[in-house]
C-alpha positions as CSV (number, residue, x, y, z in Angstrom):
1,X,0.0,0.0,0.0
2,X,1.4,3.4,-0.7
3,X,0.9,6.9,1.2
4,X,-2.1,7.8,0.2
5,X,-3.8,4.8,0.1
6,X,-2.6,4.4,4.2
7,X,-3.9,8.4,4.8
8,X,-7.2,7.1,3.4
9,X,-7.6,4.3,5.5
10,X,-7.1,6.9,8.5
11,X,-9.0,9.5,7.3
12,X,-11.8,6.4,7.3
13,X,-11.0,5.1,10.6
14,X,-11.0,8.8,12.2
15,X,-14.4,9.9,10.8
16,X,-15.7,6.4,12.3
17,X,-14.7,7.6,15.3
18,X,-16.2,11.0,15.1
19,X,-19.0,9.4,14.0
20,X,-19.4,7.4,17.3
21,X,-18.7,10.4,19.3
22,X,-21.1,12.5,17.3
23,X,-23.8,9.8,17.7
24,X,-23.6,9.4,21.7
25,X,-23.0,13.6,22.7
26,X,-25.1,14.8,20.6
27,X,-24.4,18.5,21.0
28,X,-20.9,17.9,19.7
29,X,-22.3,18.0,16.4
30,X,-23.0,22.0,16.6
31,X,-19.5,22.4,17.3
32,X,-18.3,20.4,14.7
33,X,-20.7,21.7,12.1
34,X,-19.1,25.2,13.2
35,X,-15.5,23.5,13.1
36,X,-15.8,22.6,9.5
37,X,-16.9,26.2,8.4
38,X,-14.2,27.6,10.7
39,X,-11.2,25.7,9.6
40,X,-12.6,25.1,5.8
41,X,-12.2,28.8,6.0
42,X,-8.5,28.9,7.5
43,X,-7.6,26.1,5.2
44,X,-8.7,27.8,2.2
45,X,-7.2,31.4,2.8
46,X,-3.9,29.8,3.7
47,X,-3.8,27.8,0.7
48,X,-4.8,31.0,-1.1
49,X,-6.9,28.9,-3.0
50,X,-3.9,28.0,-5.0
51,X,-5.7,24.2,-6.1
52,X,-9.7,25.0,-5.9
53,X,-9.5,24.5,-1.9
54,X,-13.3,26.1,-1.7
55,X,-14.7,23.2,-4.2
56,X,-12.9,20.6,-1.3
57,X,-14.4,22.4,1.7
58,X,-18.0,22.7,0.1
59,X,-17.8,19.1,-1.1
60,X,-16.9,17.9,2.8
61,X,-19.9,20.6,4.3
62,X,-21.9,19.2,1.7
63,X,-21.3,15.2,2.4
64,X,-21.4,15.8,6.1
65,X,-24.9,17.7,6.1
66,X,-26.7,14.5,6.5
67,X,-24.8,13.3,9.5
68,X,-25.2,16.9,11.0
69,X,-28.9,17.1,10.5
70,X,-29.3,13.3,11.8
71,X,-27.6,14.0,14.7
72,X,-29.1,17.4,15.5
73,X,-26.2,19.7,14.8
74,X,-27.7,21.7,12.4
75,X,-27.9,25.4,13.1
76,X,-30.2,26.2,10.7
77,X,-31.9,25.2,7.6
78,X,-30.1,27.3,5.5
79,X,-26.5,26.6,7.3
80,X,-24.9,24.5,4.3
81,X,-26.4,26.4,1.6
82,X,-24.9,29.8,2.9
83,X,-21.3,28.2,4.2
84,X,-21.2,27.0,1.0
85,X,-22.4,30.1,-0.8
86,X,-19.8,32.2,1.5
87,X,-16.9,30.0,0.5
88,X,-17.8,30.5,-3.4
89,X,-17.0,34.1,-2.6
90,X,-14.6,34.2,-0.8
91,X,-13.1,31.8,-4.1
92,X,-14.0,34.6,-5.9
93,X,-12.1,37.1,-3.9
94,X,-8.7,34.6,-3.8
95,X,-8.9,33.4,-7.3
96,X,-11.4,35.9,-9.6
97,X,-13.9,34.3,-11.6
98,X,-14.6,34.3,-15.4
99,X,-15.6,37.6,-17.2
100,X,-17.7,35.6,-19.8
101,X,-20.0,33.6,-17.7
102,X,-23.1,36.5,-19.3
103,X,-25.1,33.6,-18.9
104,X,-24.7,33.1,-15.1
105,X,-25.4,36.8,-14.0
106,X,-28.2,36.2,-15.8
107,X,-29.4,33.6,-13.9
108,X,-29.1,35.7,-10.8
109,X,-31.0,38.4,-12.6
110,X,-34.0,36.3,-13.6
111,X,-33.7,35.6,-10.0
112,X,-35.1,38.8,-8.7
113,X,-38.5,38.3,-9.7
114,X,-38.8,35.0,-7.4
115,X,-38.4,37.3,-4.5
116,X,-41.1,39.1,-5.5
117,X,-43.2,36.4,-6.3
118,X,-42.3,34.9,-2.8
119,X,-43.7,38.1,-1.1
120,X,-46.8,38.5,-2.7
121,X,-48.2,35.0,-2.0
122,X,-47.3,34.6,1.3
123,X,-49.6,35.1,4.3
124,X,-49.8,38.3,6.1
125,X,-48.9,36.4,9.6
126,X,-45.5,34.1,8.0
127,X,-42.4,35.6,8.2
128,X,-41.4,36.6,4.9
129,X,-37.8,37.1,5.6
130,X,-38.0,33.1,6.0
131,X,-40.1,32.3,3.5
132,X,-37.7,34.1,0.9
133,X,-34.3,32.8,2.7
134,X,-36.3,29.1,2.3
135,X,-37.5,29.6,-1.6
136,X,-34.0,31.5,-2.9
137,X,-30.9,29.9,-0.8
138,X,-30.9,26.9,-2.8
139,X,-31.1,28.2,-6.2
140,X,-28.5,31.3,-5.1
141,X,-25.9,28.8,-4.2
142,X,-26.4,26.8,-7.3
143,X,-25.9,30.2,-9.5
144,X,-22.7,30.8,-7.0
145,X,-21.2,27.0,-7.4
146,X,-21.8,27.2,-11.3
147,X,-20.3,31.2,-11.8
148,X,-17.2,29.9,-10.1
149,X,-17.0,27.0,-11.5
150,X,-17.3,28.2,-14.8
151,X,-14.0,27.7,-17.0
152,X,-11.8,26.7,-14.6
153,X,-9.5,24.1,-14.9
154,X,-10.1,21.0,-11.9
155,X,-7.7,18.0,-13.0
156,X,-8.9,14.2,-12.7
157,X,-7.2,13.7,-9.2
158,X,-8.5,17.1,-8.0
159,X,-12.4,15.4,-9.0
160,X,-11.2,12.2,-7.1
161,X,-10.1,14.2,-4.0
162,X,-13.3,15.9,-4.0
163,X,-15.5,13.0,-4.3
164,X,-13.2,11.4,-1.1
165,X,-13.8,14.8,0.5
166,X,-17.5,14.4,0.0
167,X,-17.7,10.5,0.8
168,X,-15.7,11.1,4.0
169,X,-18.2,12.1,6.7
C-alpha cells in the first residue's frame, strides 16, 4: 500500500470515530458543524486557493450535512447552503472568476423576480424574511457554485479528491 492509500484508510477510521462520538453527545455536532466552516475557511485562505480549496471544503460541508442534521447539529436550515455560498465568494475574492459567464449573471438576474413572487403570495402572519431565505438559498448557491465553477481548470485527481472529501463524513 502506498501513502495515500494508508492516509485514506485513516482518514476512514477517524471519521468512524467522530462518527461514534457524534452519535452518543449529541451536542458535539453543533461544534463540529461550526468547526468545519471555521477551519474550511482557515484552510482555504492559507492555501490561497492555489488548487480550488473552496470546491474541497464545500464538497466535505456538503457530504457531512446529513450526518449533521441526523444528529441534530444543524444550526439552521439554510446553514450549508450559505457556508457554502460564502466559501464561493470568498473563491472569488482569492482566485477571480470568469468575465464571460453572461449567462450566469443572468441567472441571478432572472432571479429577482422569485423574490417578488415569494412576497406576494405569502400570508400576512408568515415571516417573509424566512419564506424568501427558504424559496431562494438553494437556487443562489447553485448560481454561486456554477459562476465559479465556470472555465476553470479542476484535474482528474483534484475530481477524485473531491469526491473522497465528500464521501468522508
Amino acid at each position: 500500500m502506498n501513502k495515500s492509500e494508508i492516509n485514506y484508510i485513516y482518514l476512514a477510521l477517524l471519521h468512524v470515530g467522530l462518527a461514534l462520538v457524534l452519535f452518543y453527545i449529541p451536542f458535539l455536532s453543533k461544534i463540529y458543524a461550526l468547526l468545519i466552516a471555521v477551519f474550511g475557511v482557515a484552510y482555504v485562505v492559507n492555501k490561497n486557493n492555489r488548487n480550488n480549496e473552496v470546491l474541497y471544503v464545500s464538497a466535505y460541508l456538503i457530504g457531512a450535512e446529513v450526518f449533521i442534521r441526523m444528529t441534530g447539529g444543524n444550526l439552521n436550515n439554510e446553514y450549508v447552503k450559505t457556508v457554502v455560498s460564502l466559501l464561493m465568494l470568498l473563491g472569488f475574492v482569492l482566485s477571480g472568476f470568469s468575465k464571460s459567464s453572461i449567462v450566469y449573471w443572468l441567472y441571478f438576474l432572472f432571479l429577482l423576480p422569485a423574490v417578488l413572487v415569494t412576497m406576494s403570495n405569502q400570508d400576512i402572519n408568515l415571516e417573509i424574511r424566512k419564506a424568501i431565505t427558504f424559496n431562494i438559498s438553494g437556487p443562489i448557491c447553485l448560481g454561486l457554485c456554477a459562476l465559479y465553477c465556470y472555465q476553470r481548470q479542476v484535474t482528474f485527481p483534484q475530481l477524485q479528491n473531491i469526491l473522497v472529501f465528500f464521501g468522508l463524513p
